[in-house]
C-alpha positions in Angstrom: 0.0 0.0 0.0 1.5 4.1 -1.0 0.4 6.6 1.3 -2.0 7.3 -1.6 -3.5 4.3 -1.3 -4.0 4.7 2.7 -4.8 8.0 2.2 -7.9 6.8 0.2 -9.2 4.4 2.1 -9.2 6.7 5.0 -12.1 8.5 2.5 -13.5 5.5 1.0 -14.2 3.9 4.1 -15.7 7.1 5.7 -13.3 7.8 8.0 -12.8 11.0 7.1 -14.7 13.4 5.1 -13.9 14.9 1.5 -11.9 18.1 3.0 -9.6 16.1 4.8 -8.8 13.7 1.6 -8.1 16.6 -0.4 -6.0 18.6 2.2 -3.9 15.7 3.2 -1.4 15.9 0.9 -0.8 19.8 1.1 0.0 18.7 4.8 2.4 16.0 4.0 4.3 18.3 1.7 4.4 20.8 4.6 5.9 18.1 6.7 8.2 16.9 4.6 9.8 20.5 3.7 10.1 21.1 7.6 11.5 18.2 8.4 13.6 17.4 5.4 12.6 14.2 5.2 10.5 12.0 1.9 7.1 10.8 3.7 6.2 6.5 2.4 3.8 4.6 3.5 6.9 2.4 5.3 8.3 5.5 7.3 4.8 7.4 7.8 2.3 5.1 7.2 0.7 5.3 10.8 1.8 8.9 11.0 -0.5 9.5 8.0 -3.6 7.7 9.4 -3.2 9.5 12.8 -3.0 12.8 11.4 -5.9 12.5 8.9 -8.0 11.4 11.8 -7.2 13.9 14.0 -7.6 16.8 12.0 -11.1 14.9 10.7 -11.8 15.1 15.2 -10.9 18.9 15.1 -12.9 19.7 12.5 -16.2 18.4 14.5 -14.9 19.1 17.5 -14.1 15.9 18.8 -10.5 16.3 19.4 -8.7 14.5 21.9 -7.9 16.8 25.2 -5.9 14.4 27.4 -2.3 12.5 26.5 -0.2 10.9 29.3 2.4 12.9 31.1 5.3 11.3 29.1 3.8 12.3 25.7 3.6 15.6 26.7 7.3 15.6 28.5 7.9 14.0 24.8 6.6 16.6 22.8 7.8 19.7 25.0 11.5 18.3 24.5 11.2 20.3 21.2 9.1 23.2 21.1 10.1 23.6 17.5 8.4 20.8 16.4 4.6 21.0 18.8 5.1 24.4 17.5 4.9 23.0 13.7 2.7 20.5 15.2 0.3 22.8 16.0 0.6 24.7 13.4 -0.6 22.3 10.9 -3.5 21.1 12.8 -4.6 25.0 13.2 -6.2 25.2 10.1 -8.5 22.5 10.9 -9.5 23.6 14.5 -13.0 25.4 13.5 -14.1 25.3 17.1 -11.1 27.0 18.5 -11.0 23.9 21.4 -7.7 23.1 23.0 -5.3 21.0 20.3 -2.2 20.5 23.1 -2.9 16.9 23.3 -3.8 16.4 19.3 -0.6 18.3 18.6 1.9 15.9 21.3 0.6 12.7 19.2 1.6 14.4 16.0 4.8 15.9 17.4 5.7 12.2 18.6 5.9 10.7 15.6 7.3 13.6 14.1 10.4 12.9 16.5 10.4 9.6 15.5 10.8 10.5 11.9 13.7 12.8 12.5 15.2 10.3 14.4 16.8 12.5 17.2 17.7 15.0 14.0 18.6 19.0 14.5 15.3 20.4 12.5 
């Protein structure tokens, strides 16, 4: 499967709506720019899913408000990237609700792509 591929069945299988299927790879490329790194489904695969869905639960106000205290201590270790977490998942925040916790689940697995990298 290409992150094409995933990227469609998130939409054919109604997991997301049409919005999110068409903005999802604007938001890739934005990721991949910052970080420098080429995005496939065997390095961002699960990245891809969890992003779609979350910016799908922001978007009707359903986004997740609580992460574990080591996510958090996770994603604070670089304010560079929960800042470009949050950035990305602002656009897609229509109800203004608190993305903190949405943005520490994307912010780890950016990490995990960079690999301990200088961004």
């Amino acid at each position: 499967m290409s992150l094409n591929e995933r990227i469609e069945l998130l939409y054919e299988t109604g997991q997301v709506d049409r919005d999110i299927f068409e903005q999802t790879p604007v938001v890739l490329r934005t990721v991949e720019a910052f970080l420098g790194v080429q995005l496939e489904e065997e390095n961002a695969g699960s990245f891809t899913s969890h992003l779609m869905k979350a910016m799908q639960r922001m978007k009707t106000n359903q986004a997740v408000q609580s992460c574990s205290a080591a996510l958090e201590q996770q994603a604070a270790s670089d304010s560079r990237i929960y800042a470009f977490s949050r950035g990305i998942l602002a656009p897609f925040n229509a109800h203004e609700t608190n993305v903190d916790a949405e943005a520490a689940f994307i912010a780890s697995y950016l990490l995990t792509l960079t690999d301990g990298e200088e961004v």
